[in-house]
N, CA, C and O of each residue as an XYZ file, in Angstrom:
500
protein
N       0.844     -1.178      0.000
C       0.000      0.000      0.000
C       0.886      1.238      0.000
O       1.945      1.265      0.628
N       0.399      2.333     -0.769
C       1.317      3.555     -0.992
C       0.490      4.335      0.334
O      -0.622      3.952      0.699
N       1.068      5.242      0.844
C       0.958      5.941      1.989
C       1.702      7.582      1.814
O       2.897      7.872      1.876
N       0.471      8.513      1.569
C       1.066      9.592      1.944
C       0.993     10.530      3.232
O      -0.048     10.801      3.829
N       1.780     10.807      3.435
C       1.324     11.948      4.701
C       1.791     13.034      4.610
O       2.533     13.543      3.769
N       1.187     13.520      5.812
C       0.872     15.068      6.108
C       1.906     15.105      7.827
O       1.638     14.147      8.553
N       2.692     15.847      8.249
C       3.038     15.858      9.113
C       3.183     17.255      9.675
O       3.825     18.091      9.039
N       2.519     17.605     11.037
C       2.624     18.115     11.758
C       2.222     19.679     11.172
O       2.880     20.714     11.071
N       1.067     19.385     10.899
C       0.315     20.598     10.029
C      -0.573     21.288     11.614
O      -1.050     20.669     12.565
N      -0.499     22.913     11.311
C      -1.153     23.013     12.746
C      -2.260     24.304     12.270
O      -2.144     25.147     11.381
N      -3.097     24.116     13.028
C      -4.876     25.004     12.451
C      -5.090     25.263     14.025
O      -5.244     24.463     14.948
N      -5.060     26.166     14.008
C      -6.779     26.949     14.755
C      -8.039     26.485     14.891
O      -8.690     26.559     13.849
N      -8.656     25.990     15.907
C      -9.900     25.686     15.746
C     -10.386     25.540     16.969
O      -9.501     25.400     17.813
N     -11.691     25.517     17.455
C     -12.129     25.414     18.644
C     -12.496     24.018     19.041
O     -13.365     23.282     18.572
N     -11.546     23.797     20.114
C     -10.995     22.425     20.621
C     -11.428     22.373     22.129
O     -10.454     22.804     22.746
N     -12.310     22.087     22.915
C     -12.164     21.363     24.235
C     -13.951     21.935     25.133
O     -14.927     22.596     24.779
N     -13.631     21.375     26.079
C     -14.765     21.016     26.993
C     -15.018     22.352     28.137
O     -16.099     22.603     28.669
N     -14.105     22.890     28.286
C     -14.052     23.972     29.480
C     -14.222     25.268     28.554
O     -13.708     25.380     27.441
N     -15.014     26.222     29.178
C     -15.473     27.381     28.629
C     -14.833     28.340     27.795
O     -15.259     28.855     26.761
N     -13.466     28.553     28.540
C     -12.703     29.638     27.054
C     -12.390     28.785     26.328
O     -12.214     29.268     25.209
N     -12.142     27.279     26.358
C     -11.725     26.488     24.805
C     -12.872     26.383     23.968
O     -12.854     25.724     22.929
N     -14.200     27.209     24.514
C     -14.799     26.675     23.358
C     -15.482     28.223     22.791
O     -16.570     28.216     22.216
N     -14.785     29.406     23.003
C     -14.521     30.671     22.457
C     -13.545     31.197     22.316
O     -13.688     32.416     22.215
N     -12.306     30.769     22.240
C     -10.930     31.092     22.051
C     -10.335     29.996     21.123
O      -9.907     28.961     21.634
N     -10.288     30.200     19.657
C      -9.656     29.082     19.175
C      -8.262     28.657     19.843
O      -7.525     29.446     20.433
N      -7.994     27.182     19.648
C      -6.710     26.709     19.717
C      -5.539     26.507     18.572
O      -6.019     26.787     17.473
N      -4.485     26.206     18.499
C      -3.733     25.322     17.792
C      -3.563     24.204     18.274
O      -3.456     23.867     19.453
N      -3.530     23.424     17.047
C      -3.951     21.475     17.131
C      -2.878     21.390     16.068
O      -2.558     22.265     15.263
N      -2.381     20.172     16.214
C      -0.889     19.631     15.521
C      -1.965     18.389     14.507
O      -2.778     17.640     15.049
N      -1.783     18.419     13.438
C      -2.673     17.069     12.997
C      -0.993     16.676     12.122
O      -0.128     17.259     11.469
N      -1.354     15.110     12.735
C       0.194     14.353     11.167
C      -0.874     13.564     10.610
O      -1.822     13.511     11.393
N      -1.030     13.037      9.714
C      -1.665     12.256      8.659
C      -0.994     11.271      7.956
O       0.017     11.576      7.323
N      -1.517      9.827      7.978
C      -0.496      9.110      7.173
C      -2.626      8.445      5.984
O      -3.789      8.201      6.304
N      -1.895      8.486      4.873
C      -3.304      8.165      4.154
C      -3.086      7.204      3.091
O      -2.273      7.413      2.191
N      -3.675      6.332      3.159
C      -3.416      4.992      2.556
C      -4.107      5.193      1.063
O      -5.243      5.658      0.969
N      -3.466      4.873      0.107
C      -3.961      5.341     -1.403
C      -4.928      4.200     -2.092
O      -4.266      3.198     -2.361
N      -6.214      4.092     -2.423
C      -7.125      3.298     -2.996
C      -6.065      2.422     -4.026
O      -6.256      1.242     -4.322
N      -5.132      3.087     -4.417
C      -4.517      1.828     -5.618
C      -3.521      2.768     -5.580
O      -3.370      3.769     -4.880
N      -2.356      1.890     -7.137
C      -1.099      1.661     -6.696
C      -0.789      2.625     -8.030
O       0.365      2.901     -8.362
N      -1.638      2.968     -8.549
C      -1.084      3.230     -9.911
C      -0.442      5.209     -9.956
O      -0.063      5.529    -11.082
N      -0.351      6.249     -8.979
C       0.151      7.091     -9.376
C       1.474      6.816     -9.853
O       1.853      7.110    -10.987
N       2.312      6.142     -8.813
C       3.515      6.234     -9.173
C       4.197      5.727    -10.429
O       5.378      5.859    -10.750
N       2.874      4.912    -11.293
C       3.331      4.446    -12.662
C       2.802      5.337    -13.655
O       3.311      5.307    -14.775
N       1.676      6.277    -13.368
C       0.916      7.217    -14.086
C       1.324      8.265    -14.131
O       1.000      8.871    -15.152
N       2.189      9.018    -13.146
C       2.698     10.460    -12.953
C       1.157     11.254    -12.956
O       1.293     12.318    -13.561
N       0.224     11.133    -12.637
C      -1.133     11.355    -12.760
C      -1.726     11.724    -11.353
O      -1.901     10.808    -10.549
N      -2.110     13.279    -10.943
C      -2.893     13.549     -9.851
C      -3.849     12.916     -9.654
O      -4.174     12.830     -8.470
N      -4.698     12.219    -10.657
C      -5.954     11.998    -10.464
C      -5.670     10.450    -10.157
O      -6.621      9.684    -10.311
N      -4.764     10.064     -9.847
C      -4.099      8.531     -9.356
C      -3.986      8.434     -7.794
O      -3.959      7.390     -7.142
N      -3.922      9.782     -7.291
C      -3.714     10.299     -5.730
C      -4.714     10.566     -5.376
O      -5.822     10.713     -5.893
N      -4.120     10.666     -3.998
C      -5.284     11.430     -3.374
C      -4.549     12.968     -3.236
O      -3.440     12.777     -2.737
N      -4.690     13.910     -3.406
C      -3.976     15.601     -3.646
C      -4.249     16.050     -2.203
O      -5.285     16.493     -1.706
N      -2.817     15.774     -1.563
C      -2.718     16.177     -0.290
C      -2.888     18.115     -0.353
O      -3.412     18.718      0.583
N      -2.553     18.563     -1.126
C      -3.139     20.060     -0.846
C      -4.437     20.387     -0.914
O      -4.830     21.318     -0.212
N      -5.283     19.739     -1.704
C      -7.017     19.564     -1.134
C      -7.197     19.126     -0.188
O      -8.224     19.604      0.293
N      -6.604     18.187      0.631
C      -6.752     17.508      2.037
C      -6.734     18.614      2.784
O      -7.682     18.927      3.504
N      -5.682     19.281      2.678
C      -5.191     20.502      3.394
C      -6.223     21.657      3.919
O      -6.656     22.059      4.999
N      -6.355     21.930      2.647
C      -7.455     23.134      1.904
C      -8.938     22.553      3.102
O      -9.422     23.220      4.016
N      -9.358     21.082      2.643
C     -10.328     20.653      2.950
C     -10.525     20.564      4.627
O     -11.615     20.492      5.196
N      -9.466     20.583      5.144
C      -9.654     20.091      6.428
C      -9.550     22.016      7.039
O      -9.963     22.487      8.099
N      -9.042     22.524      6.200
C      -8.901     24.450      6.873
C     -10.557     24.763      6.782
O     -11.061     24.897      7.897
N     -11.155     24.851      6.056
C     -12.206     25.143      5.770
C     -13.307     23.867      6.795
O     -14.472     24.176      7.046
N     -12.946     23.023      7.094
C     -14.071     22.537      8.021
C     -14.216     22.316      9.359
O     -15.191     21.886      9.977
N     -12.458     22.872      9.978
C     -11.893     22.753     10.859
C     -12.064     24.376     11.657
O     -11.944     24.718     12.834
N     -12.405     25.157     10.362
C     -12.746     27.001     10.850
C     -14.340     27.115     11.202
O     -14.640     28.234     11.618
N     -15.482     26.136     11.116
C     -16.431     26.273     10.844
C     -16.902     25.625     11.843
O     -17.927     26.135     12.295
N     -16.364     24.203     12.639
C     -16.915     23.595     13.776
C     -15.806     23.297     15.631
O     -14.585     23.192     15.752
N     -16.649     23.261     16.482
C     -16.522     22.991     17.515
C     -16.164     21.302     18.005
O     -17.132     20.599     17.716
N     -15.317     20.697     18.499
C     -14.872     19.769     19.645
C     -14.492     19.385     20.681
O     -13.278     19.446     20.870
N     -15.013     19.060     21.324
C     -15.364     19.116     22.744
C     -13.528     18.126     23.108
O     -12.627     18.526     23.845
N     -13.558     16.889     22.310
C     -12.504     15.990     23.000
C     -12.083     15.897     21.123
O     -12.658     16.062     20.047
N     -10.306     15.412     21.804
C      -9.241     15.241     20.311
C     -10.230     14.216     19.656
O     -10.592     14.282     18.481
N     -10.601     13.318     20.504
C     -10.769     12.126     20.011
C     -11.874     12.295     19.177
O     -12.029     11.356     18.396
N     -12.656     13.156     19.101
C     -14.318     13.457     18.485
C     -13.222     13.725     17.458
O     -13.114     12.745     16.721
N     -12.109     15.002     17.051
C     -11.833     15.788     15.650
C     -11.000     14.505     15.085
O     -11.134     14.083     13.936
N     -10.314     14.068     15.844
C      -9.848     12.653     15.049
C     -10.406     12.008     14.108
O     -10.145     12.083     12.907
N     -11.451     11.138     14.806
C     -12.564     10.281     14.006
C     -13.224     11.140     12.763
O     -13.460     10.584     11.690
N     -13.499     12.508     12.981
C     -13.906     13.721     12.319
C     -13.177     13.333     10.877
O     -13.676     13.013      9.798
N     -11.798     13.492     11.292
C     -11.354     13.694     10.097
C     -10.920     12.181      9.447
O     -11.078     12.024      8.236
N     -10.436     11.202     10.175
C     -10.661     10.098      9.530
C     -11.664      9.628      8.732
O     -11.336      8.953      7.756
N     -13.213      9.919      9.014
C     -14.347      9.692      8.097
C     -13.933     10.170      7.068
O     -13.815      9.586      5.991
N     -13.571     11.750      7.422
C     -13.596     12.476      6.210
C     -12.764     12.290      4.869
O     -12.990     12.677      3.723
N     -11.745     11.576      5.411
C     -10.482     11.323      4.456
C     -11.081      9.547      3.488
O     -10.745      9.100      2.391
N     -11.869      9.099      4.360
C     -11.956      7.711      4.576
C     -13.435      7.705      3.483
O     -13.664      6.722      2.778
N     -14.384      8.987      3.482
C     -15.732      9.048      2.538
C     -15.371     10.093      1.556
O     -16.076     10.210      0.554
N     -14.327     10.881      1.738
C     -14.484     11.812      0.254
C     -13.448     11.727     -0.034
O     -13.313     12.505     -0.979
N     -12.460     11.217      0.186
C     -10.721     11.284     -0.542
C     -10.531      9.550     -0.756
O      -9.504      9.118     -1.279
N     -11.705      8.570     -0.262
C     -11.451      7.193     -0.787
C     -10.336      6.571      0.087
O      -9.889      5.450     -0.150
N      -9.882      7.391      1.167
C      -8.765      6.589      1.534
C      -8.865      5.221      2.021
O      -9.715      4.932      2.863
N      -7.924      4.216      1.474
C      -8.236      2.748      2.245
C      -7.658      2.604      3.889
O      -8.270      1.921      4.710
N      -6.977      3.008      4.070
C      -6.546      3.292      5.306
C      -5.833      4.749      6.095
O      -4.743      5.265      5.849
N      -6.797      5.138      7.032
C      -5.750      6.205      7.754
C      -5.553      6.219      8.618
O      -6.380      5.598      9.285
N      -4.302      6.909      9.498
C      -3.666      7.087     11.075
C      -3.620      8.774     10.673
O      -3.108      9.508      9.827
N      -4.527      8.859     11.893
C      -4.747     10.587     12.328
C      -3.972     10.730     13.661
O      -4.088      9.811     14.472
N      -3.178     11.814     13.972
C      -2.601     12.070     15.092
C      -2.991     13.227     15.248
O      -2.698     13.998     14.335
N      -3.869     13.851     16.557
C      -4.051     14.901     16.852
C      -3.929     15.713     18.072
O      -4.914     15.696     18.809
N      -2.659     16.601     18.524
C      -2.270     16.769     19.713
C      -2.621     18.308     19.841
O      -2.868     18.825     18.752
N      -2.704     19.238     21.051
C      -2.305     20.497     21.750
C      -1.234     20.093     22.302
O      -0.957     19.063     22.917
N      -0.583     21.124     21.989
C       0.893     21.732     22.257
C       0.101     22.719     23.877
O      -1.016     23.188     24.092
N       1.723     22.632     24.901
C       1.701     23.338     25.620
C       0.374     23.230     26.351
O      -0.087     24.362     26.496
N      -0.653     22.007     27.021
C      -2.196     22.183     27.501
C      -1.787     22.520     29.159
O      -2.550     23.108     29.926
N      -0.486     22.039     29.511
C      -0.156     21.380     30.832
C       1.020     22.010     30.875
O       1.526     22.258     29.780
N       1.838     22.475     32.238
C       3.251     23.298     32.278
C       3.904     21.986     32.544
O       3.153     21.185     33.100
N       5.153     21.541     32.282
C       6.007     20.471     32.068
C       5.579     19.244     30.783
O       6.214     18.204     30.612
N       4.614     19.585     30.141
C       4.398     18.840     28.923
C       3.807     19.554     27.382
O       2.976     20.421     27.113
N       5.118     18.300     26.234
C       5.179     19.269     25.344
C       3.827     19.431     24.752
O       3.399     20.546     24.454
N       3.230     18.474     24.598
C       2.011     18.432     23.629
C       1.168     16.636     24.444
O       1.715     15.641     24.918
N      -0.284     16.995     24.246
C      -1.296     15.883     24.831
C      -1.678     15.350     23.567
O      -1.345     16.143     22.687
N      -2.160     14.478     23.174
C      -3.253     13.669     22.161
C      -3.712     12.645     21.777
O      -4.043     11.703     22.496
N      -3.786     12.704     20.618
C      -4.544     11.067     20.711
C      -4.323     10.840     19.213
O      -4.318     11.793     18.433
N      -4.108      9.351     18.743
C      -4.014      8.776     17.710
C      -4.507      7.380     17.068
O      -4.061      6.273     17.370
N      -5.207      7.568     16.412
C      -6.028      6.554     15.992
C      -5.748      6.200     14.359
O      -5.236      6.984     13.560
N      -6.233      4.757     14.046
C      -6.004      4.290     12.734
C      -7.894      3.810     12.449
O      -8.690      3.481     13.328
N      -8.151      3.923     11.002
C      -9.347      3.423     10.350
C      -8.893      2.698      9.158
O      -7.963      2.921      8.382
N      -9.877      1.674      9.211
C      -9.750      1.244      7.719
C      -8.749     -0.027      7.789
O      -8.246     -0.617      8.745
N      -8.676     -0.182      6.594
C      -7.777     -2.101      5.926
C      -6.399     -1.252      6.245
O      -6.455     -0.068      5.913
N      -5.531     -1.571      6.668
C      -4.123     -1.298      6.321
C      -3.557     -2.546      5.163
O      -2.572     -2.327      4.458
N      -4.104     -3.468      5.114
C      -3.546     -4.699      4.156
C      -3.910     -4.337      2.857
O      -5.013     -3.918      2.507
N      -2.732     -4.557      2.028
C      -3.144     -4.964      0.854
C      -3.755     -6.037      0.275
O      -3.381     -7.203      0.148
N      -4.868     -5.406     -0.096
C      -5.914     -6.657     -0.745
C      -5.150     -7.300     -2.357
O      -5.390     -8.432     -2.777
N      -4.302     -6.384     -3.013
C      -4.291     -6.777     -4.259
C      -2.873     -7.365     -3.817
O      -2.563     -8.030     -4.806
N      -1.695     -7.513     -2.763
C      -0.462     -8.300     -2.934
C      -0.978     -9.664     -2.720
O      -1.923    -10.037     -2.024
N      -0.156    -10.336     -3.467
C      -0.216    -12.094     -3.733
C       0.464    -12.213     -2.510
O       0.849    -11.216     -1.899
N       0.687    -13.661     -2.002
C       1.523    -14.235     -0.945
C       2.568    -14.518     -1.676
O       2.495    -14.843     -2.861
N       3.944    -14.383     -0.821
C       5.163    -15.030     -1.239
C       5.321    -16.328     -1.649
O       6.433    -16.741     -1.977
């Protein structure tokens, strides 16, 4: 399986459960690893073979400016669907942390995987 990612991309957005986090946007660290429906960009030289990590980008600024999450773990799953129903991905690992929540720690979060990580189309040895 081809795998692209996104690492350590960071957005603004309103993140948490206690009262100024949920009128004071935050910064959130998202890494992305996104598992590609098939194998064929790298023989096609062809965007439309990918999934176009700068629409991912684009896509996740624009939906990430518009809604509220109470816990990482809700924007996680959030965006795993999202990658997982409109970008086709066969498999993803979302990592989503705050930096600085706690004095002596660098960053809190949470990381989760969806989806087949196996390749369905490799033969056995």
């Amino acid at each position: 399986m081809d795998i692209i990612f996104i690492d350590d991309f960071r957005i603004a957005t309103l993140i948490g459960v206690y009262p100024r986090e949920q009128s004071v946007p935050q910064t959130v660290e998202i890494s992305l690893q996104i598992g590609l429906p098939a194998q064929n960009a790298g023989r096609s030289d062809d965007l439309r073979d990918t999934i176009d990590y700068a629409a991912v980008v684009e896509r996740l600024r624009h939906e990430l400016s518009s809604r509220h999450f109470s816990l990482l773990e809700a924007l996680a799953e959030y965006i795993a669907e999202l990658l997982r129903k409109d970008f086709h991905a066969r498999w993803v690992r979302v990592s989503v942390a705050k930096p600085g929540v706690m004095p002596g720690i660098r960053r809190a979060g949470i990381l989760i995987e969806r989806g087949e990580k196996e390749d369905a189309s490799a033969t056995p040895a």
